[in-house]
N, C-alpha and C positions, 0 to 999 in steps of 0.2 A: 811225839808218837805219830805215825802216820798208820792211818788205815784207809781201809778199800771197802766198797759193798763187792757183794760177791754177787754175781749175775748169771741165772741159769739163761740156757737159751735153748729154745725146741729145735730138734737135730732131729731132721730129715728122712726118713726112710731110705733105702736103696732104692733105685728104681728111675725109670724116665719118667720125665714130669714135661708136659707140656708147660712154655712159659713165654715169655715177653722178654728182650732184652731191654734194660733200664740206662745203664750207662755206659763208658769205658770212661776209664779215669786214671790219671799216673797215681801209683802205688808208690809204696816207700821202698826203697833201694832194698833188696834181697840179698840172700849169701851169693847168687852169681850174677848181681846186679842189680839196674833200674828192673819195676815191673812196671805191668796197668793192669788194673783191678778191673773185671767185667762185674757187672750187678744184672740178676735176673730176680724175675721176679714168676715163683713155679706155681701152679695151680695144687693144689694140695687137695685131700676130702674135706680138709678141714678151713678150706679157704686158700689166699693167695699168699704167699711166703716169699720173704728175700734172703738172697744165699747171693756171697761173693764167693768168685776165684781169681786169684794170684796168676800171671802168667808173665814170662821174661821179655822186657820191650824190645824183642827180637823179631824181625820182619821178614826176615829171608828165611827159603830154604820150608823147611816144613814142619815149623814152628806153630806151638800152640796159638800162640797171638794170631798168628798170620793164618791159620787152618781155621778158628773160631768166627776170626771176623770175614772171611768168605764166606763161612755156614749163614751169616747173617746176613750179610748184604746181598747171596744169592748167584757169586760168581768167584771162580777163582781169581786170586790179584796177580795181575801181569808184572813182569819185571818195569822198577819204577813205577809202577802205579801211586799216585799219591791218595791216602784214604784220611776220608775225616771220621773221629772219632763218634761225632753226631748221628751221622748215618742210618747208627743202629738204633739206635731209640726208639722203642715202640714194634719194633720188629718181632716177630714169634716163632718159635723156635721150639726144642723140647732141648730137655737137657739131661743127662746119666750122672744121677750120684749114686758117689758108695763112701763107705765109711773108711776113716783110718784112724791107726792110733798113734799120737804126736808123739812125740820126747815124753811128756811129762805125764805120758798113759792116758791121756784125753783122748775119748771117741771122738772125731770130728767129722761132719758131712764136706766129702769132696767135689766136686763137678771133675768128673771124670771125661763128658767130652760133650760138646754142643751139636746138636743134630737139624736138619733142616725142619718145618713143622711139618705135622703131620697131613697126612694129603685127606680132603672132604672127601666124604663117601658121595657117591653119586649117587643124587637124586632119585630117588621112586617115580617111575611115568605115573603120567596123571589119568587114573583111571577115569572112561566116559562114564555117564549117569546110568547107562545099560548097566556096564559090569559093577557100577555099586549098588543096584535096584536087585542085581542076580546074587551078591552076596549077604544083603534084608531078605533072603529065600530061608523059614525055618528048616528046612530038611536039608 
């Protein structure tokens, strides 16, 4: 007899999530080929989450591979460009998931597309002692 434990996993919400790129890694040969698994790691309300996506180890042309890992390293890749996988490590990003429903009628959380991070708000000028003495004013 063989048996399995059965494994829930928390799936995602829709939505951009700011996150961290964690790896790229070759994936298992897919129905139209080799892939590489990207790993991010998304900020959630509930804390920080890891979500993989599948993409085709396709490098030309305007290719998910090849459009992801410019989002992360910050530049488009020039013809021939050679890129190391490492690169992205530690880089931040946001990322768009949304949901689908596989073959076997499983909801599953997608990354829909990788996004540059999000830009810091600029600063508050630093108010003098005057104008913070003028708003300690009761009236």
């Amino acid at each position: 007899m063989t048996t399995r434990q059965i494994e829930d996993y928390d799936l995602l919400d829709p939505g951009t999530y700011d996150a961290t790129a964690l790896s790229i890694a070759e994936g298992d040969d897919g129905q139209y080929g080799p892939t590489v698994r990207f790993s991010f790691e998304a900020m959630t309300e509930d804390g920080p989450a890891e979500i993989d996506a599948l993409a085709s180890d396709v490098w030309k042309g305007a290719t998910k591979a090849r459009a992801w890992f410019s989002t992360l390293v910050g530049h488009t890749l020039a013809k021939d460009e050679r890129v190391d996988w490492d690169d992205v490590e530690g880089r931040p990003c946001q990322i768009t998931v949304t949901h689908v429903l596989d073959k076997k009628g499983i909801t599953r959380a997608r990354i829909a597309d990788v996004l540059p991070p999000r830009r810091a708000k600029p600063a508050r000028p630093a108010t003098t002692a005057e104008e913070a003495d003028a708003d300690d004013l009761p009236f």
